[in-house]
KELUM-359837 format. One line per 10 residues: number of its first residue (from 1); for each residue x, y, z of N, C-alpha, C. Coordinates in Angstrom, 2 decimals, m for minus. Layout:
N
NUM	X/Y/Z/X/Y/Z/X/Y/Z ~ ...;
This chain:
295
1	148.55/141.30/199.74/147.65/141.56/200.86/146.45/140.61/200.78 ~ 146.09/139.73/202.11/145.11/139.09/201.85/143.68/139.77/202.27 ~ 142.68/138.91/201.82/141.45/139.45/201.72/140.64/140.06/203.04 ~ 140.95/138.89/204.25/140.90/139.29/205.45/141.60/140.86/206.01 ~ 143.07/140.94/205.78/144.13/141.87/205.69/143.32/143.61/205.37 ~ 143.00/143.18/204.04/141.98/144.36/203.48/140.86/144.60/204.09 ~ 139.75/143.88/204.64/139.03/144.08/204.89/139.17/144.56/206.67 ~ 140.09/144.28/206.90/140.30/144.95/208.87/140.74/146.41/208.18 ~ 141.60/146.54/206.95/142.05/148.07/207.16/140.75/148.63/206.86 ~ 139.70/147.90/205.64/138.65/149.17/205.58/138.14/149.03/207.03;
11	138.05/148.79/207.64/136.76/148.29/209.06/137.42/149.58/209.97 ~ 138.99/149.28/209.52/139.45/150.61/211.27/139.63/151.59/210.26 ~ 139.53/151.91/208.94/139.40/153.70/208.35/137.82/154.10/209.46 ~ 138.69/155.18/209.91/137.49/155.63/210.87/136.11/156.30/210.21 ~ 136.06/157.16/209.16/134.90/157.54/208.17/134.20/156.62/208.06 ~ 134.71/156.02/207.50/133.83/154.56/206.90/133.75/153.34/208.18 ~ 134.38/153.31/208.96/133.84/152.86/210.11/132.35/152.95/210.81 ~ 132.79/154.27/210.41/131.23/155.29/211.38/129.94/155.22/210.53 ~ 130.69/155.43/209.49/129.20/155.28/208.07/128.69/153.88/208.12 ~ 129.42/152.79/208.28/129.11/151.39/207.61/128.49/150.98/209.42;
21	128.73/151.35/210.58/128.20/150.96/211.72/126.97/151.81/212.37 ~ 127.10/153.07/212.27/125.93/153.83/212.31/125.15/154.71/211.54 ~ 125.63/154.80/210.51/124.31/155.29/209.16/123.82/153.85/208.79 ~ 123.05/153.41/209.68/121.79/152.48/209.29/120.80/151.92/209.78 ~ 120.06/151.29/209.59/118.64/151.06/210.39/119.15/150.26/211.20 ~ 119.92/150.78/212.82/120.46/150.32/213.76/119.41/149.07/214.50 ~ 118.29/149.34/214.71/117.85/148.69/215.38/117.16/147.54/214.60 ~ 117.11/147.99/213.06/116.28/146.98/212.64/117.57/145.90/212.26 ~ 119.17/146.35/211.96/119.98/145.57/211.57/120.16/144.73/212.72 ~ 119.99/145.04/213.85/120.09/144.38/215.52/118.86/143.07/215.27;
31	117.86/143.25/215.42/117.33/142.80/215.19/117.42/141.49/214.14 ~ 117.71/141.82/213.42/118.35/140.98/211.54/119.44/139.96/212.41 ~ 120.81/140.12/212.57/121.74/139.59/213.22/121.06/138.43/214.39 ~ 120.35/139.53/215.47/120.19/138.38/216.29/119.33/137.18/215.84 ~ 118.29/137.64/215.10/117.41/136.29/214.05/118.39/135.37/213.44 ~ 119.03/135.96/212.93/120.06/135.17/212.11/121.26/134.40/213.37 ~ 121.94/134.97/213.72/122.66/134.16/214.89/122.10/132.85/215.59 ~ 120.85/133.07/215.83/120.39/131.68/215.97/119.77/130.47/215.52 ~ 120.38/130.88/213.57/119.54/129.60/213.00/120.69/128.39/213.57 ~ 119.95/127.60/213.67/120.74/126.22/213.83/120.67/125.53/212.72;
41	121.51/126.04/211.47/122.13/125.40/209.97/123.00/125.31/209.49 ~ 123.53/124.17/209.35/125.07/124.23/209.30/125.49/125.31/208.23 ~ 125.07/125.34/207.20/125.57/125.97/206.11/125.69/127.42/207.01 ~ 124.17/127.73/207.06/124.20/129.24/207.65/125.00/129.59/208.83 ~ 125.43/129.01/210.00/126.43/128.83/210.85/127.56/128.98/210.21 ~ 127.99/128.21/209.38/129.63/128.11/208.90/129.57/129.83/208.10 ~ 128.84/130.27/207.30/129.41/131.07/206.47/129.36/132.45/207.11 ~ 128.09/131.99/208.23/128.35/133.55/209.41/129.61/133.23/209.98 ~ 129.46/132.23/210.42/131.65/132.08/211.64/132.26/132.75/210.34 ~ 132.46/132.30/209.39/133.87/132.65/208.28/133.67/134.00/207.94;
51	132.33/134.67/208.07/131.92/136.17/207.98/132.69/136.85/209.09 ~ 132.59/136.35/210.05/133.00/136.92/211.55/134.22/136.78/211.71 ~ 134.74/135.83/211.15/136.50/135.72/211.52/137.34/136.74/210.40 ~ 136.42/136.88/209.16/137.08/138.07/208.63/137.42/139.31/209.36 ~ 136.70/139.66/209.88/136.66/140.77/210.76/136.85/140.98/212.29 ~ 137.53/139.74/212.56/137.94/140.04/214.21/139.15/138.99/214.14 ~ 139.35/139.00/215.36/140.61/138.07/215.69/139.93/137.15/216.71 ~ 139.06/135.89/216.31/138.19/135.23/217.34/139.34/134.17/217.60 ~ 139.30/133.53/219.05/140.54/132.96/219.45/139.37/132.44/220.15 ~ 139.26/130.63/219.93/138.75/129.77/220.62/139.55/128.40/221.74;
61	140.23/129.02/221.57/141.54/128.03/222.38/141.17/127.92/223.91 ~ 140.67/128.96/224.05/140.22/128.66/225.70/138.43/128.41/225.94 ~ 137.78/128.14/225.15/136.30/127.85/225.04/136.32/126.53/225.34 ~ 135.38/126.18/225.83/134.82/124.78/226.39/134.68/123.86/225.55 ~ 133.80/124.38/224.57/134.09/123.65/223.41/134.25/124.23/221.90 ~ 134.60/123.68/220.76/134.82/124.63/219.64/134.20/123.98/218.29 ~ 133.42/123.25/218.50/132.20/122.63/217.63/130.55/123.46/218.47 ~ 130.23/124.24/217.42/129.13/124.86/218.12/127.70/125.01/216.96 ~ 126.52/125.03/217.26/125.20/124.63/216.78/124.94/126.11/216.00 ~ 125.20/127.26/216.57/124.85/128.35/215.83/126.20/129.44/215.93;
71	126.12/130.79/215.16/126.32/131.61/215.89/126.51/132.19/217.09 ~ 125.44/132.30/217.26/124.93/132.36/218.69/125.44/131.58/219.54 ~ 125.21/130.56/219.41/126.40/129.32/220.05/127.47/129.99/220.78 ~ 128.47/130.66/219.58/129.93/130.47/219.80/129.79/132.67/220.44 ~ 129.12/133.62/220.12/128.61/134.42/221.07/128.74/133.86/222.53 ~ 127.95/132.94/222.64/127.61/133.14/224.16/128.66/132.04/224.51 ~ 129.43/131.91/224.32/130.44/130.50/224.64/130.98/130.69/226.40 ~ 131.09/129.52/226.83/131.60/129.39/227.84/133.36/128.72/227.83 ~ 133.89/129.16/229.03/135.49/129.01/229.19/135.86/127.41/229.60 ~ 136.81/126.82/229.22/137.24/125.85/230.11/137.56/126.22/231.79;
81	136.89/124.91/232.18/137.39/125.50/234.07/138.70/126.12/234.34 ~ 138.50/126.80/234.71/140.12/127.55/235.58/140.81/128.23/234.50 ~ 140.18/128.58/233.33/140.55/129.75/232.34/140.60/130.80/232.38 ~ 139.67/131.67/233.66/139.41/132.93/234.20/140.04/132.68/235.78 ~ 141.13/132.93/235.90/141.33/132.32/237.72/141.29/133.62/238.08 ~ 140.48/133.97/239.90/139.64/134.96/240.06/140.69/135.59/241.03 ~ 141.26/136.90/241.17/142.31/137.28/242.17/141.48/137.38/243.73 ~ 142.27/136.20/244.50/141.38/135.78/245.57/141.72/137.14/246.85 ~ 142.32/138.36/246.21/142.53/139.74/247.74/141.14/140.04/247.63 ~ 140.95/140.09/249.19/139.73/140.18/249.72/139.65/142.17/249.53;
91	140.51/142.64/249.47/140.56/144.08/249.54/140.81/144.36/247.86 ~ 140.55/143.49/246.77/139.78/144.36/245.62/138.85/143.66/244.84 ~ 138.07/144.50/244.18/137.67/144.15/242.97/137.61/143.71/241.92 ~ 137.56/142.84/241.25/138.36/142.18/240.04/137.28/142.43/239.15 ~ 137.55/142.61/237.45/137.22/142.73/236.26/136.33/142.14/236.05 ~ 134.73/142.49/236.06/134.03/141.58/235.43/133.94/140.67/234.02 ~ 134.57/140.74/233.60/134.54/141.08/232.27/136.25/140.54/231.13 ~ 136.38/140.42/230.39/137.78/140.63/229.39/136.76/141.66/228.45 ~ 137.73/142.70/228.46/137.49/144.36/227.89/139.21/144.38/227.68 ~ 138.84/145.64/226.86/139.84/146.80/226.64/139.29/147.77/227.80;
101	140.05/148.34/228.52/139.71/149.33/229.33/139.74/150.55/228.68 ~ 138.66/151.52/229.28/138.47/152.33/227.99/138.71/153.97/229.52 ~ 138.21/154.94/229.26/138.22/155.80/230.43/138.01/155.47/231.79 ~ 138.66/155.81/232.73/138.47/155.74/234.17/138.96/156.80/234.84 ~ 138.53/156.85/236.07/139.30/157.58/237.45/137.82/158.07/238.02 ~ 138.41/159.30/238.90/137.08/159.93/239.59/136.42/160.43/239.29 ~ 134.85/160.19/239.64/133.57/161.24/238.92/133.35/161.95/239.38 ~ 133.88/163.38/238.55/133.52/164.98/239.42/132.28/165.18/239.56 ~ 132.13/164.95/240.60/130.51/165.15/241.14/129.79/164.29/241.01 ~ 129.22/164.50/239.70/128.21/163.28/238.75/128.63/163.10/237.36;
111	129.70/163.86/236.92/130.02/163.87/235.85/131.59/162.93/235.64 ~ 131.02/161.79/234.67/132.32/161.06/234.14/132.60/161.07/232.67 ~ 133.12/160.40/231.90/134.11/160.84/230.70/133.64/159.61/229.88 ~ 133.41/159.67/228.44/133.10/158.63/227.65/134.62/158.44/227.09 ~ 135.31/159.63/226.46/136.55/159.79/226.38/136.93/161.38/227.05 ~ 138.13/161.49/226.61/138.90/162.61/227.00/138.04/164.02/226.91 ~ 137.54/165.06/227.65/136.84/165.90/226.68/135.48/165.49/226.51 ~ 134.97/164.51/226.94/133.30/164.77/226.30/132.63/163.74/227.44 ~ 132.59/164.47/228.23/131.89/164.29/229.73/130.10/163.91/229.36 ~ 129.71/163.56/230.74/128.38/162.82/230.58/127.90/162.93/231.80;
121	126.17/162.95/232.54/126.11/162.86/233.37/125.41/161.41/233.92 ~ 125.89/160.90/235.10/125.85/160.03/235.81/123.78/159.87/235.83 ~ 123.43/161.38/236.23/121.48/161.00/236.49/121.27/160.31/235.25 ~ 122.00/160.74/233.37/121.34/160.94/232.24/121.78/158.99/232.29 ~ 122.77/158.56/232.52/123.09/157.34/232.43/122.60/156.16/233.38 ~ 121.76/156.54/234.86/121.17/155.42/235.80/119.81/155.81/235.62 ~ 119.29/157.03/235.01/117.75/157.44/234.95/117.39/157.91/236.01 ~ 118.49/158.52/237.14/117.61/159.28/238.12/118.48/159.62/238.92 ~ 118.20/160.84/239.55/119.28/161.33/240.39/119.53/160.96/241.90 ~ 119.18/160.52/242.23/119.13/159.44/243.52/119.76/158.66/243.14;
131	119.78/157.55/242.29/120.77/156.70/241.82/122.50/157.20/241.57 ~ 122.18/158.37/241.21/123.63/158.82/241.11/123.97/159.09/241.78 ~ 123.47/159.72/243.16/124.18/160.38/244.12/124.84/159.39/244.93 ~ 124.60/158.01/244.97/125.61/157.31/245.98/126.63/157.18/245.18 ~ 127.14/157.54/243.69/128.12/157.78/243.45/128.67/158.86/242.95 ~ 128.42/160.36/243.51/128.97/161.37/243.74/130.34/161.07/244.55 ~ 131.45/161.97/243.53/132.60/161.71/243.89/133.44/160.20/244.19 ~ 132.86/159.53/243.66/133.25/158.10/243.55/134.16/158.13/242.27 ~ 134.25/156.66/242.01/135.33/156.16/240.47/134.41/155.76/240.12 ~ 134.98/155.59/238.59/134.36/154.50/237.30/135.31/154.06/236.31;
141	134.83/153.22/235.88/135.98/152.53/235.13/134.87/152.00/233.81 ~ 135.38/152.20/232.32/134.48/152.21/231.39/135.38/150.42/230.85 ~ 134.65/149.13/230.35/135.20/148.26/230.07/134.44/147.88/228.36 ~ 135.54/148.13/227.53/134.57/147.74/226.19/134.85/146.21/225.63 ~ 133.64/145.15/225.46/133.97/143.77/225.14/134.09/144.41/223.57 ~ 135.31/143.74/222.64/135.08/143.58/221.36/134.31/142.37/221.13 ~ 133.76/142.30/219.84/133.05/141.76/218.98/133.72/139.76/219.00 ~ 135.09/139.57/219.20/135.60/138.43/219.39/135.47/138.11/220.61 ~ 135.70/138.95/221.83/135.82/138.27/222.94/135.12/137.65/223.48 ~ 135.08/136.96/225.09/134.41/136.12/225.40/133.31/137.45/226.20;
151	132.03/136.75/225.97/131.39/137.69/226.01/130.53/137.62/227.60 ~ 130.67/136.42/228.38/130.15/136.61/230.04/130.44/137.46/230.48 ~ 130.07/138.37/231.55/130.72/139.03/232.90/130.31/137.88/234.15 ~ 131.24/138.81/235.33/130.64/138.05/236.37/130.73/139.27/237.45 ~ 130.67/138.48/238.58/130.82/138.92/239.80/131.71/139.84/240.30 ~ 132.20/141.23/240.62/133.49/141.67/240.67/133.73/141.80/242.38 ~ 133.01/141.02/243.15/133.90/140.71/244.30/132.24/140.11/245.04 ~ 132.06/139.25/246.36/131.11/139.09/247.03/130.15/139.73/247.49 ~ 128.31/139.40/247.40/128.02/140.45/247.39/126.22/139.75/246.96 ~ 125.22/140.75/246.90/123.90/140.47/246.16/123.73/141.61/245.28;
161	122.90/140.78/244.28/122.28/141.61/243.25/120.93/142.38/244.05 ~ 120.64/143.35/244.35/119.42/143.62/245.06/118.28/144.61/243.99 ~ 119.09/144.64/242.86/118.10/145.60/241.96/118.36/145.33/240.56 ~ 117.80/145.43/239.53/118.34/145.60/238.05/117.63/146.83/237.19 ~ 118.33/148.19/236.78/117.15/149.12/236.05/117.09/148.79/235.11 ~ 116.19/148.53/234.14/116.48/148.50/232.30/115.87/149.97/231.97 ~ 116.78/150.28/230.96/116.03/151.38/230.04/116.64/151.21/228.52 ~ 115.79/151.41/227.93/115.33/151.31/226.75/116.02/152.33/226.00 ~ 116.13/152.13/224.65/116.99/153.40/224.05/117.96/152.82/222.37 ~ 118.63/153.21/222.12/119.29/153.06/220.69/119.83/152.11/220.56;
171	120.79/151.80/219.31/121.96/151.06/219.31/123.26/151.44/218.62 ~ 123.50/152.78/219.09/124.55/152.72/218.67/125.76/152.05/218.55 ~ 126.78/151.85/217.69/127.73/150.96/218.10/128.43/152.13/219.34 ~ 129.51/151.43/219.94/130.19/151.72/221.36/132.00/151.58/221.02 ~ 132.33/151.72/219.91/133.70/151.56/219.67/133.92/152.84/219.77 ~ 135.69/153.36/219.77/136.38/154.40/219.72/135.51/155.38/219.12 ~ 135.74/155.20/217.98/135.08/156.27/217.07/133.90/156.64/216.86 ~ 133.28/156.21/217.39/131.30/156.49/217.82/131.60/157.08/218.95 ~ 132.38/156.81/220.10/132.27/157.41/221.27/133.48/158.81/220.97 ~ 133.55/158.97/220.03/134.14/160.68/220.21/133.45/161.44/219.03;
181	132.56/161.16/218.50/131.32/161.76/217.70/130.11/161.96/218.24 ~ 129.51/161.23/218.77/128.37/160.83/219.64/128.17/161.43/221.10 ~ 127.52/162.54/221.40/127.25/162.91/222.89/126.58/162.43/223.45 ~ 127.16/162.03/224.53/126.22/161.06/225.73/125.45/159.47/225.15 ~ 126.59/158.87/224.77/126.59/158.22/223.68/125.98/156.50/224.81 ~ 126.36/156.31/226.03/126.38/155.42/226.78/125.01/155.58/227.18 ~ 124.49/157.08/227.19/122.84/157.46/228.01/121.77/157.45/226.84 ~ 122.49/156.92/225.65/121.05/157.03/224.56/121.10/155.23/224.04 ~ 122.07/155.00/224.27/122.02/153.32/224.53/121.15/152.29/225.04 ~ 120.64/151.27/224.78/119.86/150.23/225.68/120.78/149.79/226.74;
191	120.10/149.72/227.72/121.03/149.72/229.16/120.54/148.93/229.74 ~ 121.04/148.10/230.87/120.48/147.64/232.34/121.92/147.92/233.26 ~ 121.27/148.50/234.56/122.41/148.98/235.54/122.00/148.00/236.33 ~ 122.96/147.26/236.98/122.83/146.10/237.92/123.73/146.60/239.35 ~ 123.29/146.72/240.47/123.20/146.87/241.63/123.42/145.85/242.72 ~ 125.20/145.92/242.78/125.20/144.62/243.93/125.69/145.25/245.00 ~ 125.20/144.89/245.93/125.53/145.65/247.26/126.77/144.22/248.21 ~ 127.56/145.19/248.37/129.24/144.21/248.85/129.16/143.27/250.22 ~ 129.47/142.25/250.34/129.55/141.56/251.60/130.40/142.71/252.24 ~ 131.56/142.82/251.94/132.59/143.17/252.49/132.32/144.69/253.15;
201	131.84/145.53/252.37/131.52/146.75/252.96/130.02/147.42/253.12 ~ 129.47/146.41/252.61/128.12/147.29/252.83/127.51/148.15/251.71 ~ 128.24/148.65/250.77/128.08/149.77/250.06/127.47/148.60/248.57 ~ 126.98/149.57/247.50/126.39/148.93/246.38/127.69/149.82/245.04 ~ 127.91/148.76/244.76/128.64/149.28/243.07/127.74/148.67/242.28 ~ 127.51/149.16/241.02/126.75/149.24/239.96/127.30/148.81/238.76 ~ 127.20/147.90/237.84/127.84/147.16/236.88/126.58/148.25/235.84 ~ 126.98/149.01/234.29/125.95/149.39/233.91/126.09/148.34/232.35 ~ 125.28/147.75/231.95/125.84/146.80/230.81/124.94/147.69/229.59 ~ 125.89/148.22/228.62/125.36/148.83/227.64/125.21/148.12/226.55;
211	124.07/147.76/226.04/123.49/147.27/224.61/123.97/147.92/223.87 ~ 124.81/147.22/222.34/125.29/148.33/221.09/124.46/147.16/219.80 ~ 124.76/148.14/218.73/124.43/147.76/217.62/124.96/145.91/217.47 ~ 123.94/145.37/217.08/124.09/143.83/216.61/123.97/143.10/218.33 ~ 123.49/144.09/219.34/123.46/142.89/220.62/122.16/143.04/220.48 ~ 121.61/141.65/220.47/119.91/141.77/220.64/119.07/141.76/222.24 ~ 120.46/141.34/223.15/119.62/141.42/224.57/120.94/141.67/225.50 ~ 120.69/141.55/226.83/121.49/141.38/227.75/120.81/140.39/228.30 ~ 121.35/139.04/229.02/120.68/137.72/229.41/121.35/137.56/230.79 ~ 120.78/137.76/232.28/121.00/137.66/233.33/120.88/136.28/233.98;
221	121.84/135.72/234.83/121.80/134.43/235.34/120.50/134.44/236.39 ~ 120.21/135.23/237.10/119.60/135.02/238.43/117.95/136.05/237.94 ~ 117.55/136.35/236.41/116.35/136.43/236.38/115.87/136.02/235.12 ~ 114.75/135.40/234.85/114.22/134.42/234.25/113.61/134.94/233.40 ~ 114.15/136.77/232.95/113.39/136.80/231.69/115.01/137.48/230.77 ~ 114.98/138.13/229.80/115.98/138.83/228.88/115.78/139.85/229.08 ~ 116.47/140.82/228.69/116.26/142.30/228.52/116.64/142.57/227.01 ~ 115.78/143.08/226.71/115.87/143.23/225.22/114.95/144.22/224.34 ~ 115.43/144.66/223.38/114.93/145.46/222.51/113.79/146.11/222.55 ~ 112.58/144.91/222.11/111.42/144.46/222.43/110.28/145.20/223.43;
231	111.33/145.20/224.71/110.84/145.90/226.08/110.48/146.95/226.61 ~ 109.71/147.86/227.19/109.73/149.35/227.06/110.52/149.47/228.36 ~ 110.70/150.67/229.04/111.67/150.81/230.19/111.70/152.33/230.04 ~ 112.24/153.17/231.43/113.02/152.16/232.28/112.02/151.36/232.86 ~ 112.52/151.01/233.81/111.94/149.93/234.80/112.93/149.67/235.58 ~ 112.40/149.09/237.04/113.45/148.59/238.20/112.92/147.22/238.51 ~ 113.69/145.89/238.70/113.33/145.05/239.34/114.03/144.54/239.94 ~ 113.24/144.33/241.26/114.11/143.65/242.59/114.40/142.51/242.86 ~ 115.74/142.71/243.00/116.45/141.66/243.20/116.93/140.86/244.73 ~ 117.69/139.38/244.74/117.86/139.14/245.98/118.64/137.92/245.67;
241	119.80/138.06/244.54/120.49/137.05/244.32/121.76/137.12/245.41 ~ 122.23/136.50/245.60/123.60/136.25/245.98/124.74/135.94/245.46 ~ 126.34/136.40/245.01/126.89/135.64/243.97/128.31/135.75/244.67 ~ 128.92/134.81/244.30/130.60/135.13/245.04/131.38/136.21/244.19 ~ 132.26/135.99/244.12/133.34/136.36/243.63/133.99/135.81/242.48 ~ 133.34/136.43/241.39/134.23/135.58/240.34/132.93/134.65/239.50 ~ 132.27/134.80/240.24/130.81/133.81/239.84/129.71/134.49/238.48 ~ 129.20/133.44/237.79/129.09/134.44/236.25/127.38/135.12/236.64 ~ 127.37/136.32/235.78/126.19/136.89/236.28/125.46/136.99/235.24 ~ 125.78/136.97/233.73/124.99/137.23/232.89/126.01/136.82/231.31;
251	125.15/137.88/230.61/125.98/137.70/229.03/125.53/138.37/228.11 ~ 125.77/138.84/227.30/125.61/139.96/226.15/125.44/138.80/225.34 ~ 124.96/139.64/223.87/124.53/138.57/222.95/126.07/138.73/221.87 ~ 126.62/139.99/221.87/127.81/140.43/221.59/128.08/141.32/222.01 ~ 129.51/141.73/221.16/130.24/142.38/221.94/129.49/144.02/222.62 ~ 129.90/144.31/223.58/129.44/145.54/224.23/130.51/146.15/225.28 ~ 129.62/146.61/226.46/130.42/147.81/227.08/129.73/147.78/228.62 ~ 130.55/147.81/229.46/130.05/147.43/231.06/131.06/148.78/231.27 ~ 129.82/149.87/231.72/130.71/151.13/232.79/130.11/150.65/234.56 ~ 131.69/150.35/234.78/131.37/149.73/236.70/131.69/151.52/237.58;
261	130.72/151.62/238.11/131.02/152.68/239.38/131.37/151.87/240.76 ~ 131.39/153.14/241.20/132.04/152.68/242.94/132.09/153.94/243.42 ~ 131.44/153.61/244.95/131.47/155.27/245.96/132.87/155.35/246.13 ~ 132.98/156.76/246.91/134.18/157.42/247.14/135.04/156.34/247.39 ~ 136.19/156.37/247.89/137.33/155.66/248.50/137.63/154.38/248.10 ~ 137.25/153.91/246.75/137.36/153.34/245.96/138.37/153.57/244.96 ~ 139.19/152.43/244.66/140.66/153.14/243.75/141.09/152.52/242.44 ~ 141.18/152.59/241.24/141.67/151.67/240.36/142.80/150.96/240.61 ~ 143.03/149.52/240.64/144.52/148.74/241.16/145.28/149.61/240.64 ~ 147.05/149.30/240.77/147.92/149.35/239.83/148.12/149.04/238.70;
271	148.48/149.17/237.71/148.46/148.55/236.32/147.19/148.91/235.49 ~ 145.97/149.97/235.82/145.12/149.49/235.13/145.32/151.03/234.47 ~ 145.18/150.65/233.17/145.72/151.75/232.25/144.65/151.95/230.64 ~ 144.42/152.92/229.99/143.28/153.42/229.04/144.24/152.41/227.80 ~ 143.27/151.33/227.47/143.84/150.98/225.68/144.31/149.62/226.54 ~ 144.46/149.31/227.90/145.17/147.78/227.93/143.82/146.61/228.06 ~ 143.99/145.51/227.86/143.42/144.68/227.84/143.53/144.45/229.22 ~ 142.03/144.07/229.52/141.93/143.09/230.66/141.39/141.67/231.10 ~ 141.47/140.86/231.73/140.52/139.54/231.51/139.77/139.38/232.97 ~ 138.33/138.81/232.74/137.45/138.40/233.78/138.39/137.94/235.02;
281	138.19/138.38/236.11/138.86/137.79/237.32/140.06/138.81/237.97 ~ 140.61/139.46/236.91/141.81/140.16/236.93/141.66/141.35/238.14 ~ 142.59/141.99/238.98/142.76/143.63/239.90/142.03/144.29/238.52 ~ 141.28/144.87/239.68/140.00/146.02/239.03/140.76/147.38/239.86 ~ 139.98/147.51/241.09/139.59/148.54/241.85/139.81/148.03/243.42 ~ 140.26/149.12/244.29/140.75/148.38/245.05/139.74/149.04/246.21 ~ 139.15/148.15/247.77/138.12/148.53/248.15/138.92/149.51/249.47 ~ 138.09/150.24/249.89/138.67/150.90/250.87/139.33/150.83/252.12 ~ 140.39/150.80/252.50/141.44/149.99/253.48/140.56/149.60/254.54 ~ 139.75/150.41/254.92/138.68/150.20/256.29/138.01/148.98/256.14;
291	137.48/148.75/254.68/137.11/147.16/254.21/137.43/146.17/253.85 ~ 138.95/146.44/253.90/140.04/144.97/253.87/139.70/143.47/254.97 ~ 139.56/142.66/254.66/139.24/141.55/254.80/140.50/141.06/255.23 ~ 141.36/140.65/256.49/142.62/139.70/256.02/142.09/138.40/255.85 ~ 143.14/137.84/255.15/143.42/135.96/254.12/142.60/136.48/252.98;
């Protein structure tokens, strides 16, 4: 058994999963990582990558480039062109994101599912109940980035950013096994809920990007500061970007967790199933026949 080999089985024993990711000074280890991710030294670069590849399955084959200055660097990496190709039906939604898809379907009322059994409410997760109510009785779809993947989101169909909330809050990690220990595990998280309201129908879906242990910010294309740790919140700021379809909107510093809502009559595509992988661009959610677009 090699050394790598051993060290993924201790990482997925779930006990010691939970002990070695959240019995510890979460925010100050967040903190630690992101300092460190961005020295620009070779030594210190190389022996964090070879730290990191012990423990994930990082696959650079589709990155732009694969000589990179930090950590951090290869975190925030960008795709070769036409690596994410964006599903051009005007009648859905596509994946912000490459996630594992984690819980979805309809939110009874205000209440949606972290997993099976351990429900959450929608006010405790946007910070206010007005915010939730345009998605009473709507869908959601929970998307978790691992720690290897490529870590952008984008655009999940045409549309403006018209708001961003931040709120402030923990770091727990956001894997399996934190989220079936942990109550209301997404609403004690550092958050920003992003608010794009649809060319196509008028209506606003909500991208919510959850900060976990070892992400030091969430970094938005279309506003000129970070959201991060640092910051107190909540807070709302208004927005008035514009973005297509498929077009990148931001980036985690690592891996994390984007829960997307959508009002009523909103549907998960076919194929989209709890535990499958998905990639940026890919059938999300499909928009309501009344808002089908033909070509």
């Amino acid at each position: 058994m090699t050394l790598r080999t051993t060290l993924l089985s201790i990482a997925r024993h779930e006990d010691l999963n939970f002990l070695l990711t959240n019995r510890i000074p979460r925010r100050l280890a967040t903190r630690f990582v992101g300092w460190l991710a961005q020295i620009r030294q070779p030594l210190v670069r190389d022996v964090s990558m070879w730290a990191w590849r012990l423990f994930s399955d990082l696959d650079l084959s589709d990155a732009r480039k694969t000589r990179f200055d930090s950590l951090h660097d290869c975190f925030v990496r960008e795709l070769k062109p036409g690596a994410r190709p964006v599903d051009p039906d005007a009648g859905v939604m596509v994946s912000p994101c490459d996630a594992i898809v984690g819980a979805f379907g309809p939110i009874e009322g205000t209440r949606l599912f972290q997993v099976k059994g351990f429900p959450y409410r929608l006010e405790d997760l946007l910070g206010s109940a007005e915010a939730a109510e345009r998605y009473r009785d709507g869908v959601f779809v929970t998307l978790r980035l691992t720690a290897s993947m490529y870590h952008r989101f984008h655009a999940p169909h045409d549309g403006r950013v018209e708001a961003v909330t931040y709120m402030s809050g923990d770091t727990w990690n956001v894997n399996p096994i934190a989220l079936k220990r942990i109550e209301n595990l997404f609403c004690r998280n550092e958050r920003a809920a992003i608010r794009l309201r649809l060319d196509a129908t008028g209506e606003a879906v909500t991208l919510v990007a959850v900060a976990a242990i070892l992400v030091a910010s969430v970094r938005l294309r279309f506003l000129d500061i970070g959201l991060d740790l640092r910051q107190g919140g909540p807070r709302t700021i208004a927005c008035d970007a514009p973005l297509a379809k498929g077009e990148e909107m931001g980036w985690f510093q690592h891996g994390s967790t984007i829960v997307m809502l959508a009002p009523r009559g909103y549907a998960p595509c076919a194929g989209i199933a709890e535990g499958r992988t998905i990639k940026a661009g890919q059938r999300l959610l499909t928009l309501p026949p009344r808002s089908t677009v033909a070509g």
